[in-house]
C-alpha positions in Angstrom: 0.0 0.0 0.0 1.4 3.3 -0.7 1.7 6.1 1.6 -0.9 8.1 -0.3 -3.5 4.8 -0.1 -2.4 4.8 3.8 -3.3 8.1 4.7 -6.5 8.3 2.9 -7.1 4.6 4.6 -6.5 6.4 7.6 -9.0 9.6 6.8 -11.7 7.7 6.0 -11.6 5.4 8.8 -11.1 9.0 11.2 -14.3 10.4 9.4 -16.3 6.9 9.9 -15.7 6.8 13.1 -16.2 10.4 14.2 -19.9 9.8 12.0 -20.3 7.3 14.3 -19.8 8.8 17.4 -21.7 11.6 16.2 -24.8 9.2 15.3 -24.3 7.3 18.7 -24.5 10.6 20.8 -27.8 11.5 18.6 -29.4 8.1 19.1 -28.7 8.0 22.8 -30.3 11.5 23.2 -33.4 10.8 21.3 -36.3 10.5 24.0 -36.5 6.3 24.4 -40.1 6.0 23.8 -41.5 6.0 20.1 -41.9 9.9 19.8 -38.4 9.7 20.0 -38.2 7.3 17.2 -40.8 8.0 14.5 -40.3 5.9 11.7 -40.6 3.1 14.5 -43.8 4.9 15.5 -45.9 5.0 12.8 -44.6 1.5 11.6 -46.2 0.4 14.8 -49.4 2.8 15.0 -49.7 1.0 11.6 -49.5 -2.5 12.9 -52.4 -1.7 15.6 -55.1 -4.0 14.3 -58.7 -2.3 15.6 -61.2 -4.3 17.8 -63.2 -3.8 21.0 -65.0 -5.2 23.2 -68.8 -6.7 23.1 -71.4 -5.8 25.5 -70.0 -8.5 28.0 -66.2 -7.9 28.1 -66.6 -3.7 27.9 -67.7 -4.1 31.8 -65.5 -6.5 32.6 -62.4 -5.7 30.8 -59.9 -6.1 33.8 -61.6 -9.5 34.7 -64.0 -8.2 37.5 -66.4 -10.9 38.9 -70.1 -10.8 37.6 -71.3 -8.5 40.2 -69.1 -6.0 39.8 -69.7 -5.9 35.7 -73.1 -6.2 36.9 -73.0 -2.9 39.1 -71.1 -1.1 36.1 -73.6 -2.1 34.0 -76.3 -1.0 35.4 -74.6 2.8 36.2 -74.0 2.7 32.7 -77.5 2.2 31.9 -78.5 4.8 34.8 -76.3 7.2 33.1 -77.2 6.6 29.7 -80.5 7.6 30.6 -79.8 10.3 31.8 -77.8 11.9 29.2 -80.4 10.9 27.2 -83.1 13.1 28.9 -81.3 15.8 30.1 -78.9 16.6 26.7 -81.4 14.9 23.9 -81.6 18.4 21.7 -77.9 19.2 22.3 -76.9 15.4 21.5 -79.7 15.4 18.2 -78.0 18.2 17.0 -74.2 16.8 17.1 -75.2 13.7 15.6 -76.9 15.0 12.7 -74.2 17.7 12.7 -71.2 14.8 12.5 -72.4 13.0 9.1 -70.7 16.2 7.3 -68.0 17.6 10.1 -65.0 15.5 10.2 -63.3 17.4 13.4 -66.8 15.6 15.1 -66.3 12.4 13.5 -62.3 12.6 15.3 -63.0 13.7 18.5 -66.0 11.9 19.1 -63.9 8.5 18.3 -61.0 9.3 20.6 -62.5 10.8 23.5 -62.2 7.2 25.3 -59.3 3.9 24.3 -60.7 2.6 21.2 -62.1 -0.5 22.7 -64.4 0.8 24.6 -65.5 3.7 21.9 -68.4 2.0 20.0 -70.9 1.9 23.1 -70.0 5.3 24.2 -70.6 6.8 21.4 -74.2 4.9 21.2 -74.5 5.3 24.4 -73.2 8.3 26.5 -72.6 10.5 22.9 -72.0 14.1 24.0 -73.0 17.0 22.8 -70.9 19.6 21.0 -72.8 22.6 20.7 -73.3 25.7 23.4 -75.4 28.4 23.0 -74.6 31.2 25.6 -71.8 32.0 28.0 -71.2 33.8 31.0 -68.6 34.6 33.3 -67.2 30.8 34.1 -70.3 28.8 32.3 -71.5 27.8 29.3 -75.0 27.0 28.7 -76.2 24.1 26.0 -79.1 23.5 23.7 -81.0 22.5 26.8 -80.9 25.1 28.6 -78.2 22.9 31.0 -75.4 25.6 32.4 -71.8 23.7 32.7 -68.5 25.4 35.1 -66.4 26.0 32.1 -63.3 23.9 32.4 -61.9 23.4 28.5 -60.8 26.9 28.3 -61.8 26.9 24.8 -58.3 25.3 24.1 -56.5 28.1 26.1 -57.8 31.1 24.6 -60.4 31.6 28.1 -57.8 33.5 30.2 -59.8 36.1 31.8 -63.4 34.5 31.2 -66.0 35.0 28.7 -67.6 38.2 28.9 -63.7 39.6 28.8 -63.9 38.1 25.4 -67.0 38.9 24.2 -66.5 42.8 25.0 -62.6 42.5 23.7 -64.6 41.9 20.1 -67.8 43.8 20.5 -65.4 47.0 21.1 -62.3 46.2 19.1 -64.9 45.5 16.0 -66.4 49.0 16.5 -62.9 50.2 16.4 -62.1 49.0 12.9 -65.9 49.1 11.1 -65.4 52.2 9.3 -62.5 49.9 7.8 -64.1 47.0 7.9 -62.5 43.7 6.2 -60.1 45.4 3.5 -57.3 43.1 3.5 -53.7 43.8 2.4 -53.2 46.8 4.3 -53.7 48.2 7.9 -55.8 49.4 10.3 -53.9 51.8 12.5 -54.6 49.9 15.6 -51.9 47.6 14.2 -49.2 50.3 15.5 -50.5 49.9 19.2 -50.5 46.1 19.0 -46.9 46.1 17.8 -45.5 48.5 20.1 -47.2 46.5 23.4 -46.1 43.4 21.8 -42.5 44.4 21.4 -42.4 45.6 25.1 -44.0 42.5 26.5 -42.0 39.9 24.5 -38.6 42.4 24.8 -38.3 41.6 21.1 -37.4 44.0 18.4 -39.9 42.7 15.4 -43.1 41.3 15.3 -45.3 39.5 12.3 -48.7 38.3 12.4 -50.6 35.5 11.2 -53.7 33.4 11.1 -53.0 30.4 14.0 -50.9 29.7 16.8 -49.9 27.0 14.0 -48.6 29.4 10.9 -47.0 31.2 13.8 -44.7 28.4 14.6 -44.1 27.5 10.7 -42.9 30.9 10.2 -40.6 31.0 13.2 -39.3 27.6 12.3 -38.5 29.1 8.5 -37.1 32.0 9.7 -34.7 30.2 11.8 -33.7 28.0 8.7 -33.1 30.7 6.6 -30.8 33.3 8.5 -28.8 29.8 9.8 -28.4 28.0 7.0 -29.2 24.6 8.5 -32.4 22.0 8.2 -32.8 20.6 11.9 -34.9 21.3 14.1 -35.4 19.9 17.8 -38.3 19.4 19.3 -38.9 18.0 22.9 -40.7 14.3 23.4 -44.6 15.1 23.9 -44.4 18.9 23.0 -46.9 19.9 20.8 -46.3 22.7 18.6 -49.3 22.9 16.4 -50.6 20.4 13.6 -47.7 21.1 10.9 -45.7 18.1 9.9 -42.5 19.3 10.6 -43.4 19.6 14.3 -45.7 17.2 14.5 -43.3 13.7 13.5 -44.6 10.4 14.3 -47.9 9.4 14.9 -50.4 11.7 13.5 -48.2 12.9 10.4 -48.2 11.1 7.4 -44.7 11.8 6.6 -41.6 11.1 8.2 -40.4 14.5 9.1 -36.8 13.7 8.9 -35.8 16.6 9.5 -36.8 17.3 13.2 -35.5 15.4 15.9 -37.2 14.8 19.1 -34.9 15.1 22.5 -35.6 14.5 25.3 -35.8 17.1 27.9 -33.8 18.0 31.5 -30.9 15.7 30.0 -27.0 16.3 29.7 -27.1 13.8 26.3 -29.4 16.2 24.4 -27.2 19.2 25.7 -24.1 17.6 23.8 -25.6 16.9 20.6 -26.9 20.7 20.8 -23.5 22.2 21.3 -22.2 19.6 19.5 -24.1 19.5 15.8 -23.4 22.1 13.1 -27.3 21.2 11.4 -29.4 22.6 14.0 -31.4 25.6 13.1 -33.5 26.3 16.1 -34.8 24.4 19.6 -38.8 24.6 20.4 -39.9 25.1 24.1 -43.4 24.4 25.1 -43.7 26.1 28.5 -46.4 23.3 29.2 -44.0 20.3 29.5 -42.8 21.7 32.6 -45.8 19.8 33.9 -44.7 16.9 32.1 -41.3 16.4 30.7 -40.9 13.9 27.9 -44.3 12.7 28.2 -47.3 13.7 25.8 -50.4 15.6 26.1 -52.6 13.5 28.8 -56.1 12.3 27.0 -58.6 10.1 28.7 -58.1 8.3 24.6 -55.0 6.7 25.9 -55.9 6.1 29.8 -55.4 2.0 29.8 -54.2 2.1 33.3 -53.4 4.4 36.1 -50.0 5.5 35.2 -50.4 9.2 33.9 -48.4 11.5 35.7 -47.5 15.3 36.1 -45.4 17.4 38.8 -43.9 20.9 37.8 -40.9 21.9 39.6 -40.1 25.2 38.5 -36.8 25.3 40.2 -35.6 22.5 38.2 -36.8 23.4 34.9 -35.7 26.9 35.4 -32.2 25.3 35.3 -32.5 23.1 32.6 -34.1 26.5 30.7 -30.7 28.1 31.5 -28.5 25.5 30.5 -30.2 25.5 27.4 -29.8 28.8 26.6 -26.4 29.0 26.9 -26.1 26.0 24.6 -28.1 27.4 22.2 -26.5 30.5 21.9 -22.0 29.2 22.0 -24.0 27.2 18.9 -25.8 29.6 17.0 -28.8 28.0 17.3 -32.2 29.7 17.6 -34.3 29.0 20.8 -37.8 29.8 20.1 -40.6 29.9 23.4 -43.9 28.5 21.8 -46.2 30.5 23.9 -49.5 29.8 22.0 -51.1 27.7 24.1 -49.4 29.2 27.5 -48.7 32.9 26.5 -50.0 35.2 28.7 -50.9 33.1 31.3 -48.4 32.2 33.5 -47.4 36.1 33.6 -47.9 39.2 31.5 -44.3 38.7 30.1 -45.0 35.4 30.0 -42.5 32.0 30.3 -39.4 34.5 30.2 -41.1 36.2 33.0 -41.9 33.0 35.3 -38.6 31.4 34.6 -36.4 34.5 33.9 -34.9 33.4 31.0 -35.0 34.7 27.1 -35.1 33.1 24.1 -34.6 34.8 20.7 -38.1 34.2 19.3 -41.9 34.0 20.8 -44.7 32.7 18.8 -48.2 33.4 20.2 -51.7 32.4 19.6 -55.2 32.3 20.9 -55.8 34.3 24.1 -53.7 37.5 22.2 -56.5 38.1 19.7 -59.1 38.8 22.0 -61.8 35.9 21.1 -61.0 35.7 17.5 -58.1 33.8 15.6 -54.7 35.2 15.2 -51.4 33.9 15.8 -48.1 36.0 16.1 -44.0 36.0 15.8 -41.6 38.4 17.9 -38.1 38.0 17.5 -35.0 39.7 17.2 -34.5 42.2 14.2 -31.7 40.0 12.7 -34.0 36.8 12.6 -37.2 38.2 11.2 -35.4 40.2 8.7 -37.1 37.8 5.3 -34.5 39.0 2.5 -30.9 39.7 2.4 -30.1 43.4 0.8 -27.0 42.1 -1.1 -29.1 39.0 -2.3 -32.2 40.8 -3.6 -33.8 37.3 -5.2 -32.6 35.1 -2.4 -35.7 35.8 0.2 -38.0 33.8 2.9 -41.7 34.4 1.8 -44.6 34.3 4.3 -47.9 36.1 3.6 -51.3 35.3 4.2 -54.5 36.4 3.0 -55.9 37.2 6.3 -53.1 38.0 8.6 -53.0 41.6 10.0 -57.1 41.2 9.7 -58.5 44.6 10.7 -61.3 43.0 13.3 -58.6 40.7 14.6 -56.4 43.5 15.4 -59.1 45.6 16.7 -60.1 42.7 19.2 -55.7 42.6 20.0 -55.8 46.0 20.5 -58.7 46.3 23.8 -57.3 42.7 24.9 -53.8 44.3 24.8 -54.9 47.8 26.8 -56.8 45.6 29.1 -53.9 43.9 30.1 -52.9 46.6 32.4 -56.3 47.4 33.9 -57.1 46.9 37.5 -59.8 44.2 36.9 -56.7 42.3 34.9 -54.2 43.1 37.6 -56.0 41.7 40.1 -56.4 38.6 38.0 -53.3 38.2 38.5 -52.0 39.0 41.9 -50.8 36.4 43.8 -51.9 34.1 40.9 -49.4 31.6 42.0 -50.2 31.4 45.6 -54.3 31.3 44.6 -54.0 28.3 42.2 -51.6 26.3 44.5 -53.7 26.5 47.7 -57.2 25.8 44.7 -55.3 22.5 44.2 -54.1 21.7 47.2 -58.1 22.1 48.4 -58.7 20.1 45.3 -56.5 17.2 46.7 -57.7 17.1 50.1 -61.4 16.9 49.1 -60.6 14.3 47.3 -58.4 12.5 50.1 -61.1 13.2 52.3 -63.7 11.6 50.6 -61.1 8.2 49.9 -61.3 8.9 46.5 -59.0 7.4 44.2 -58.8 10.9 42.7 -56.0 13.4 42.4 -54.4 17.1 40.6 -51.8 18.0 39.5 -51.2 21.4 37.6 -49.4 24.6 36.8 -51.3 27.1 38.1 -54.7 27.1 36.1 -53.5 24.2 33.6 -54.2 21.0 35.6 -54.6 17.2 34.7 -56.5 14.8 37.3 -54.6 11.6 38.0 -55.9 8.8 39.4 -53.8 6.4 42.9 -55.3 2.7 42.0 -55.0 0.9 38.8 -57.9 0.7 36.6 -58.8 0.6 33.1 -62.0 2.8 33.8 -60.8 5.9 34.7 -61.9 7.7 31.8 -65.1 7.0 33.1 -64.7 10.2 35.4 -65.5 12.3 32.4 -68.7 11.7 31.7 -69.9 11.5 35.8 -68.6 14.8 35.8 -70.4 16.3 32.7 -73.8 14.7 34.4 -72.6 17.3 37.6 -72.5 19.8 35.0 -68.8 20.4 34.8 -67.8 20.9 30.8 -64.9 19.2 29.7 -62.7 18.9 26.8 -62.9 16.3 24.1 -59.7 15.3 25.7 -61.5 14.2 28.9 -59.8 14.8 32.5 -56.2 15.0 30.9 -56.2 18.9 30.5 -58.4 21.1 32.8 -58.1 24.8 31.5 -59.4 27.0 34.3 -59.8 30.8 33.2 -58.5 33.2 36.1 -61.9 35.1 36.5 -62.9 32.3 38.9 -63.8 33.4 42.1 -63.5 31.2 45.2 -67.3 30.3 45.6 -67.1 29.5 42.3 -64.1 27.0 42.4 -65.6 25.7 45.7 -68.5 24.8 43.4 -66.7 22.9 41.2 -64.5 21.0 43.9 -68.3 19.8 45.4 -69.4 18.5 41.7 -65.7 16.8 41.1 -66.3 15.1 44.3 -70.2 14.1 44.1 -69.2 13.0 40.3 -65.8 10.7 41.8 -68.2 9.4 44.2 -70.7 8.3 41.9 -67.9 6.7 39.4 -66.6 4.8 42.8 -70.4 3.7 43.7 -71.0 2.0 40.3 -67.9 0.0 40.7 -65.5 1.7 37.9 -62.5 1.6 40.6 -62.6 -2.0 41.7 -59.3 -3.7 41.6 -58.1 -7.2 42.0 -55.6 -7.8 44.8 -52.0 -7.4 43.2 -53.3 -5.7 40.1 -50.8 -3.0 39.1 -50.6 -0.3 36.1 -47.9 -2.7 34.6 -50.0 -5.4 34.3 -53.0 -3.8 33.1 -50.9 -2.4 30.3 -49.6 -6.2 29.5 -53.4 -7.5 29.0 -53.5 -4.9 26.5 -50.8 -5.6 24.9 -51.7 -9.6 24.6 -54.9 -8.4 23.1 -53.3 -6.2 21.0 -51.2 -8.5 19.3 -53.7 -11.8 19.6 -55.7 -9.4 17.3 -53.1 -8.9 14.4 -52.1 -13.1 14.9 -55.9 -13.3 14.0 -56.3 -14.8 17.2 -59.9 -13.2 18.4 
């Protein structure tokens, strides 16, 4: 071999291996489960074979005795009957409603683990439609009147008539306008200057969703680095857009985003380590949950679901990962859509003093109407390059800017600093940790199997014995008139216009509705029964169903 042949020999082997290493570092800081891992993830969401249960084995799924499925059975039944009397023009109306609405035809089918869906949706089907609101209730076809806890997805921060007077006055603001798209109301010059002071960013861009926010952040990020990866954290959601959505749930393999787990040294090396990363997205919500998903009572098979926020701790890892991000040139955008304002004025750099170098934002910010928004540094939102006049990063749309939508910004915006906001949010911390801690001990003092656990007014109920019926809770606690989200007890969005007789109301119907659940034998468990074993039974039905086995 010549000396040439060695020392290329040599350089190839020094660039395989140093590929390798590189790889090995990546793979071992991908979160373990399958988020972490989506090609594996939807080969294996793919593999699920569909089937559930008959009208025997839906009560008796965890192998409780005959008089226990008999008890379920007949609070089933008692319920059903219910629902049917006291939500029949509410639940007519959905169902004829669904035939042509997709989004129904979803939601409806995953509101519960698919083996039990088919008789709940015959059976205890729920109704989609309200017809009036006011302060923290919502009122259905019926005339019933719910305590509001879905938060309408976040937007309910400061409750509903806030909302409805943000666009009654910020449409009259703008109807000599009216919808002439393409150019501005001069509200818009308001909106921008508050929105630069509150996010301490120099720019700001607007848009339709929380979801076109994020694109456009992403893409700017891409552009003024010059690289293709993005990271993501394991359960973070980010909007429906497939590059921020990989896995399960896109039908493409998003190759270019990686998903990291959180609060670990691993994913801190391949950061500072990797010249391909364009920017890191923080959801300020996995602080309640890091590296797990969004809780849904669709995916409650046992009793394992948990959440804990330690600010102190993720404070930390929020540091460490801005000084990463920054020795590594690598944009760290805060997607405050669902959370922004919330928390704080100022938001997640407010609560965990720490700034990124973009914030997207979303749904509470337009007042009641949809809107979603970018703030960032000058450098980074800049979408051409002056010495490269063709070489630019397009983003328009139709209706961003909309004159009604910025008129609705603009009074949510000057409200923000009123006294009925301010007290809103004083002591807001201490208020919502004593509300759960009373939450917890009327639970523990009824020995109810039933617990919180939250960040401030974002909570999700857990549940201290195995079961596979604890998404069962949901619809006892829509027959106390307590309005949840199609995602069940996972996510409880309470709006801060809640007063304390108010809350104490909705404490009393969580407990009468736990006690009735309890009552009809939903919560029975077999000595030795654990969540780990609950979740093998599924899994040996799971795959005797693709063998062809039942």
């Amino acid at each position: 071999m010549t000396p040439l042949a060695i020392v290329l020999a040599a350089g190839t082997a020094g660039l395989v291996a140093t590929k390798g290493r590189a790889r090995l570092a990546l793979s071992r800081a991908k979160h373990g489960s399958l988020t972490g891992h989506v090609r594996w993830g939807q080969r294996i969401a793919r593999a699920i074979a569909f089937y559930d249960y008959d009208d025997v084995r839906f009560f008796a799924a965890d192998d409780a005795p005959a008089e226990i499925a008999a008890k379920r059975r007949a609070g089933f039944d008692r319920l059903s009957a219910l629902y049917a009397a006291r939500f029949a023009k509410t639940v007519a109306a959905t169902k004829e409603l669904r035939e042509g609405l997709s989004d129904l035809q979803f939601t409806g089918r995953y509101r519960v683990p698919f083996q039990f869906s088919r008789l709940v949706r015959e059976r205890l089907a729920t109704g989609a439609f309200y017809v009036s609101s006011s302060g923290v209730t919502a009122t259905d076809l019926d005339g019933n009147v719910f305590y509001d806890l879905a938060g309408s997805y976040g937007v309910n921060l400061f409750g509903h008539d806030f909302y409805k007077e943000c666009i009654a006055e910020g449409s009259a603001r703008v109807a000599d306008l009216g919808p002439v798209l393409g150019t501005y109301h001069p509200v818009i010059a308001a909106n921008v200057a508050r929105l630069r002071t509150i996010s301490g960013m120099d720019e700001v861009s607007f848009h339709m969703s929380g979801t076109e926010a994020v694109m456009q952040a992403v893409r700017l990020a891409r552009y003024h680095t010059g690289r293709r990866r993005v990271v993501r954290f394991a359960g973070a959601y980010h909007g429906w857009w497939g590059d921020v959505q990989p896995g399960i749930g896109n039908p493409t393999p998003a190759d270019n985003t990686l998903t990291l787990s959180e609060l670990s040294d691993r994913t801190l090396h391949v950061l500072a380590t990797r010249k391909d990363i364009a920017c890191v997205l923080v959801n300020p919500l996995q602080a309640m949950h890091p590296n797990r998903g969004a809780p849904s009572d669709g995916t409650l098979i046992d009793s394992s679901r948990s959440a804990h926020v330690d600010r102190a701790a993720y404070r930390d890892w929020l540091v460490r990962l801005r000084e990463v991000c920054t020795k590594a040139n690598i944009v760290l955008i805060f997607d405050e859509v669902f959370m922004g304002f919330r928390l704080a004025k100022g938001g997640m750099a407010e609560a965990f003093g720490v700034q990124p170098d973009m914030v997207t934002y979303g749904k509470t910010l337009g007042g009641g109407l949809p809107v979603g928004a970018v703030c960032g540094r000058a450098d980074l939102m800049k979408r051409f390059r002056p010495e490269q006049p063709a070489d630019i990063c397009f983003a328009r749309g139709t209706f961003n800017a909309h004159p009604y939508v910025m008129g609705a910004m603009d009074v949510f915006l000057e409200r923000l600093d009123s006294v009925e906001v301010q007290a809103m949010y004083a002591d807001v911390d201490a208020r919502w940790d004593a509300r759960l801690a009373q939450f917890n001990a009327a639970m523990a003092a009824a020995d109810l199997p039933v617990r919180a656990a939250g960040m401030q007014t974002v909570w999700t109920i857990l549940y201290t014995l195995p079961s596979r019926y604890n998404w069962m809770l949901q619809y006892y606690a829509r027959a106390e008139g307590l309005a949840l989200s199609w995602v069940g007890t996972g996510r409880l969005i309470f709006s801060l216009n809640y007063d304390d007789a108010a809350f104490a109301e909705v404490v009393a119907r969580f407990v009468k509705a736990a006690q009735a659940c309890a009552a009809d034998g939903w919560w029975w468990s077999a000595p030795g029964t654990t969540n780990k074993l609950l979740r093998r039974q599924v899994l040996r039905e799971t795959l005797a169903r693709r063998l062809g086995r039942r």
